[in-house]
C-alpha positions in Angstrom: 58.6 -41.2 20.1 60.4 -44.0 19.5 59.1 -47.8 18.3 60.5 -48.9 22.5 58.1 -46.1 23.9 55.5 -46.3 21.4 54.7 -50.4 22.3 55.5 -49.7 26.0 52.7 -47.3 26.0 50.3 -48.8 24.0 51.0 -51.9 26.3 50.7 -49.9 28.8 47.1 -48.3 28.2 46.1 -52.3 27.1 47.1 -53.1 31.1 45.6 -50.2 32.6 42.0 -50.9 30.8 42.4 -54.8 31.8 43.4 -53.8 35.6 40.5 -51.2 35.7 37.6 -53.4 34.5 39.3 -56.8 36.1 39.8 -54.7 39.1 43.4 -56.1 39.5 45.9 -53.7 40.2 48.8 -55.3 40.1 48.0 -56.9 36.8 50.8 -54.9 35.4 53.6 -56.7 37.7 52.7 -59.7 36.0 52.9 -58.4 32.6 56.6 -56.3 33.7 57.6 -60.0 34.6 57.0 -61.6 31.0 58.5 -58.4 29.8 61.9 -58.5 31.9 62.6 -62.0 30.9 62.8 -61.2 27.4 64.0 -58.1 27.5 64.6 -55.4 30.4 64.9 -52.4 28.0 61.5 -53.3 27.1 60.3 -53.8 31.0 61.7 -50.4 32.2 59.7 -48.4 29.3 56.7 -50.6 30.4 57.0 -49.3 34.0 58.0 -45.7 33.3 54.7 -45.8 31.4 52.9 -47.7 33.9 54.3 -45.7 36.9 53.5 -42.3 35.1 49.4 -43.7 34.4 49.1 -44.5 38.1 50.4 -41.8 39.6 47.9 -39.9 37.2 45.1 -41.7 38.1 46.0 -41.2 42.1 46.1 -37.6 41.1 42.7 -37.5 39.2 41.1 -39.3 42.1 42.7 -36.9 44.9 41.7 -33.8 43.1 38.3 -34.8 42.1 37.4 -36.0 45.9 39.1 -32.1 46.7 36.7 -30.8 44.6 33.5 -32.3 45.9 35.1 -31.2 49.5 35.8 -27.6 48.7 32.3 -27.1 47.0 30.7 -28.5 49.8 32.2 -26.1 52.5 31.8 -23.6 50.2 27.9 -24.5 50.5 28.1 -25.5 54.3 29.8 -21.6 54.4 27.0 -20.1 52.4 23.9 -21.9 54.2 25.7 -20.9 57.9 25.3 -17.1 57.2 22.0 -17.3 56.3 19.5 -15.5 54.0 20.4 -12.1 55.7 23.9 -12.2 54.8 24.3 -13.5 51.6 23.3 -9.7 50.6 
């Protein structure tokens, strides 16, 4: 990667930590602000970076509540048929 990539994301992961224990989400508009004024290059790598982190985390967070979901119909499925059944 490049030195413009390598900042944006370390910027990037510093936002996403700050947003997650601040519990301010859109921590990172206010930071792409400061960023756009002095230079828009700079801002768009910020956002690519940021956009990409979100949409992982709304991913993460999706699958894992699938997961819990999924294992308990599987469970609600296995208790249903019973003792007799399961053989």
């Amino acid at each position: 990667m490049g030195v413009l990539e390598d900042l944006a994301n370390a910027l990037a992961d510093d936002t996403m930590k700050a947003q997650n224990k601040l519990n301010e989400p859109y921590l990172f508009e206010e930071v792409a602000k400061v960023l756009g004024a002095a230079s828009t290059t700079m801002e768009e790598a910020y956002l690519t970076s940021m956009r990409v982190r979100l949409a992982e985390k709304r991913g993460r967070i999706f699958l894992e509540k699938r997961i819990r979901e999924l294992i308990a119909q599987k469970r609600a499925e296995k208790e249903a048929k019973g003792p007799a059944d399961q053989g």
